[in-house]
N, C-alpha and C positions, 0 to 999 in steps of 0.2 A: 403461310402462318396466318390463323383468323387475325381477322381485325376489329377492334373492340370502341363501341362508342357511348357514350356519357350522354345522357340527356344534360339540356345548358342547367337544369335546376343544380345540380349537384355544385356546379361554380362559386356557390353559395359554400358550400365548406370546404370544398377543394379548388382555390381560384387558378392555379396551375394545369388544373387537367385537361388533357387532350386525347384525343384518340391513340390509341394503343394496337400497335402489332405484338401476339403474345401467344408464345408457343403454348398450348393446353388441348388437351384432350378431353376432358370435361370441366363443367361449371366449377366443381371443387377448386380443382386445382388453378381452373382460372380466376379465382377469387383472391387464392392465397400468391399468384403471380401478381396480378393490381395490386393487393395488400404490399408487395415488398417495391412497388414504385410508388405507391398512394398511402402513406400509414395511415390508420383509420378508416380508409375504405370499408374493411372488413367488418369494421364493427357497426358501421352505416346498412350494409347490404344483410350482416346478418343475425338474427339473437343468440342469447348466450347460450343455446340450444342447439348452435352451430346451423341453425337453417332461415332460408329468405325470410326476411320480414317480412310483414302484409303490405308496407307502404312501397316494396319494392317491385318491380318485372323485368324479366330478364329473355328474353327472348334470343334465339337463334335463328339467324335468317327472321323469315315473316313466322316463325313460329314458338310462342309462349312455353318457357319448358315445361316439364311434365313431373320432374321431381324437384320440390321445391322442398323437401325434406334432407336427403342427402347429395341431391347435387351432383348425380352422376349422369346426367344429359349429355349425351356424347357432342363435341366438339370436330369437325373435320379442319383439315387444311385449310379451303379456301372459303371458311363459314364466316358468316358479319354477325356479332353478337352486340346488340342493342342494350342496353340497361336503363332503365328509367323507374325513376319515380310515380309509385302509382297513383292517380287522383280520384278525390273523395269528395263527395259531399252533396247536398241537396238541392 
């Protein structure tokens, strides 16, 4: 089952959160799995547009998805899915 981890920033509005084992097959549905242990999650990770935010990244293993519109980056069994808050600034 992938294994899913939280950049610490997110502590800040989820003080509970911890890594997560979670059966998904892509980012989608991995989103909407976080979302029914995490409420709010979802609306953190995505606009009302249903797709990532700018301030978001999500990566698979060492690699940044690719569709950050519909969220069908395929997921394997034994993938480490990273999420973090993206940073800005000058």
């Amino acid at each position: 089952m992938p294994k899913v981890n939280f950049t610490s920033a997110l502590n800040r509005f989820f003080p509970n959160l911890q890594s997560l084992q979670i059966d998904a097959h892509n980012i989608s549905d991995l989103v909407k799995k976080i979302e029914a242990v995490y409420p709010g999650m979802k609306s953190y990770l995505l606009d009302d547009r249903g797709q990532l935010r700018k301030h978001v990244n999500i990566f698979v293993g060492e690699e940044l998805i690719q569709d950050d519109i519909n969220l069908t980056d395929e997921i394997l069994e034994n993938d480490e899915v990273f999420i973090f808050q993206a940073l800005s600034g000058g």
